[in-house]
N, C-alpha and C positions, 0 to 999 in steps of 0.2 A: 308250559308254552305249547301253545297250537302246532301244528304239523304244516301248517299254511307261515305262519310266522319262522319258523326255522329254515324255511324253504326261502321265503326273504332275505331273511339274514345272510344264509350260505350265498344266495345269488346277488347280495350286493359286495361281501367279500371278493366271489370271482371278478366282478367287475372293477374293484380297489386293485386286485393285483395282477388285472391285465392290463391298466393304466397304469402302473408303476412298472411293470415289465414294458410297456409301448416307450416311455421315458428314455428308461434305461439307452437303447442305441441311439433314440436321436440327440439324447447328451452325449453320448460318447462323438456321433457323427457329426456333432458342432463344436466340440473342445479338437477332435482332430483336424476339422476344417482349419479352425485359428489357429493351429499352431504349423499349419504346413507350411505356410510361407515365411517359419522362424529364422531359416539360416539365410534366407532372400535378403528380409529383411535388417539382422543382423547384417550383416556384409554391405549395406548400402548406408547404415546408420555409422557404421565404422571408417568404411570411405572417404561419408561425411564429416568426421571427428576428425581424422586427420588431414584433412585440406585447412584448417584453420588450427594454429599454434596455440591458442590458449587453451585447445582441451587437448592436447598433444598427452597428459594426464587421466583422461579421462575411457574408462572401459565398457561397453556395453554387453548386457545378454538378452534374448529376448527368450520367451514359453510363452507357449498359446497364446500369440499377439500380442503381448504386455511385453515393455522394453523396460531393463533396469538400469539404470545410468549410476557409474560407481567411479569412485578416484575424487580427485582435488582439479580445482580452482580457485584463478589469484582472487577473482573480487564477485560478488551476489548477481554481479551482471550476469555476466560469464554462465555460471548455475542457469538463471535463466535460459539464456540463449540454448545451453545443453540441451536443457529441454523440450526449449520452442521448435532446437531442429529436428528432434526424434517425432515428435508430435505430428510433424509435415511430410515425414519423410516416405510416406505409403499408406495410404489409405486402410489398410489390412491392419496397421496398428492399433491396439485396442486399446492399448493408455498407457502413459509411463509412469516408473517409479523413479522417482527424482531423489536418491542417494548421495547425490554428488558432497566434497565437504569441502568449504571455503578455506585454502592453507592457510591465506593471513591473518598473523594473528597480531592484536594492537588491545593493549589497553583501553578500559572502559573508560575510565578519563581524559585521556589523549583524543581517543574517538567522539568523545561526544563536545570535546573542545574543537577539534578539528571542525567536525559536520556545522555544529552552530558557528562557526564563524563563514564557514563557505555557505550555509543558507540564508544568512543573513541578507548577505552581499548578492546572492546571487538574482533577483529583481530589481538591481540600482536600474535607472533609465528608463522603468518599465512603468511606471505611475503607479503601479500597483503595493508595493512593498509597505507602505503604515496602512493598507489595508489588510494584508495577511497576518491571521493569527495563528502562528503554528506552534504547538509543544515538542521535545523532541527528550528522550530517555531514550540509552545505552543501556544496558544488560547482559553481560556475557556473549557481547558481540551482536544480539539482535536488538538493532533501532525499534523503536514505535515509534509512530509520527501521529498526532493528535493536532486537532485543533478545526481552523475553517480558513478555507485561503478564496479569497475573492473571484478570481477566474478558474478555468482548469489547466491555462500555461501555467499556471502558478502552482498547481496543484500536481501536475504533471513534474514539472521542475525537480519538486525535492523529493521524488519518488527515486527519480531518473539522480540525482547527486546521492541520495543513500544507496542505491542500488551499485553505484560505479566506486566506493568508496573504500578500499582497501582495507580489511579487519570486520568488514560488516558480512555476516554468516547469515542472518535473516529481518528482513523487514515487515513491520506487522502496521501495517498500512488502518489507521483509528481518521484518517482527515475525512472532511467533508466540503463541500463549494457550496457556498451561500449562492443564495435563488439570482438568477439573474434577472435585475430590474432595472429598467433609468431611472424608475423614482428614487432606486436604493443609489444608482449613480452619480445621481444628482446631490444627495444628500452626504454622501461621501465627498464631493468636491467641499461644499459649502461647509462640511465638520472639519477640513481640511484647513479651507481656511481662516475657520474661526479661531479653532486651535493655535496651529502654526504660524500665524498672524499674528498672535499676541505676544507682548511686550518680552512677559519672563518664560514662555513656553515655545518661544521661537528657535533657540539654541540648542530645542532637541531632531531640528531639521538638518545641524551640519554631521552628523554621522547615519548614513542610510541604514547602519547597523544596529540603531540603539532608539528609533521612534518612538511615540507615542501611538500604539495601533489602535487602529479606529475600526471593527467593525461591526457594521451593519446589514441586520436581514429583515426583512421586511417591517422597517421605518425604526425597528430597536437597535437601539445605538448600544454597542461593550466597547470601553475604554482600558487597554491593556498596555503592559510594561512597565517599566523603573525611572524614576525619577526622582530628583533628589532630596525631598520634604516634605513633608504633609501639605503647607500652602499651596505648592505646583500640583498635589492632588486635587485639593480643594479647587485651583481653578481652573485647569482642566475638563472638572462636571460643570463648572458656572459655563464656560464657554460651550460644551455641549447642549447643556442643555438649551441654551438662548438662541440654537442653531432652529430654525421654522421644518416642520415636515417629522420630527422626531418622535416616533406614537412613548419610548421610555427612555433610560438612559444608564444600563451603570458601570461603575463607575471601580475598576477592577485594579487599579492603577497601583502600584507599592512603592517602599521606597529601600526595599531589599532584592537582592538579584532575583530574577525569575528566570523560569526555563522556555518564557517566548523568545524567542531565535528570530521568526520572520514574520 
């Protein structure tokens, strides 16, 4: 090795290791910046904890701008809010750690009996409900919600009833909102009433809980839920399909329980 080359080598080391030494304080002088305003912070986020009873439970610490939020709460709402308020609570905060543990506790059978009946119910009035197709699974307390709900009230809705629902620890949010269209609007009235109109598929109109869900995204028609025989399958596809405007059609329908709820 050259003499000219060594002399390179050495003078790009110096340079490596006076950019690692330049480092050195101004990370030190950014980790102490974030965390000076620790006990500020902490003391305003605690404040905040105890002016409102439901985290009456709940303890906060804060390092270097990062808040950790620790204790029990009755329902996933609550959890939330914890954390929405630390989140707001000074600009200086640098993120939190959301700890917190949902005390209620309720069986995975009760819980997922409980939620599909109050989801079911919970868009009567709203026109929308044999348009929403939602799945719903329990699991050691955390919901999944699957499926495609026709608006985002709707959509919104059963985020907002899992989240408020006493034994639920985490919700893993799988939904989606079909496209907003009038063609698809239009075509949802008129599936609506081809369906529900008919002679033996009419009697699944008098429970808002147990429809025939109908939907559709851009002119494809899915036919979901239970009903009681193969023929009410069978004619449920004949009346969809003889609906105008429909690009497919299928035709999902059983005659054993399923886990569409809304």
């Amino acid at each position: 090795m050259t003499g000219q080359m060594k002399n390179l080598r050495k003078s790009a080391l110096v340079v490596a290791l006076a950019s690692v030494l330049a480092l050195g304080p101004a990370a030190m002088a950014s980790t102490a910046k974030a965390g000076a305003n620790d006990a500020a912070i902490q003391a305003q986020v605690t404040e905040k904890l105890k002016q409102k009873s439901e985290f009456k439970d709940v303890q906060s610490t804060v390092e270097n701008g990062t808040v950790t939020l620790t204790g029990s709460v009755e329902t996933y709402k609550q959890k939330l809010d914890a954390e929405k308020l630390a989140r707001k609570m000074d600009k200086q905060v640098q993120g939190v750690r959301d700890l917190i543990e949902v005390s209620a506790d309720v069986p995975d059978a009760q819980l997922q009996k409980k939620l599909a009946t109050t989801l079911a119910y919970d868009r009567v009035g709203y026109g929308d409900n044999a348009f929403n197709v939602l799945t719903l699974d329990v699991h050691n307390g955390v919901v999944t919600l699957g499926g495609t709900m026709a608006s985002y009230p709707a959509y919104n809705d059963a985020l907002s009833i899992a989240a408020n629902t006493k034994g639920v620890k985490d919700v893993v949010n799988n939904m989606k909102v079909a496209p907003a269209s009038f063609t698809d609007d239009s075509l949802r009235r008129r599936l609506f009433l081809a369906i529900y109109g008919d002679a033996v598929l009419s009697r699944y109109g008098s429970d808002p809980a147990k429809p025939i869900r109908i939907l559709v995204e851009n002119g494809h028609i899915g036919l979901y839920g239970q009903v009681q025989n193969q023929a009410e399958v069978n004619i449920a596809g004949i009346r969809a399909n003889q609906v105008f405007g429909g690009f497919s059609v299928e035709n999902h329908l059983t005659t054993t329980a399923t886990d569409v709820v809304k």
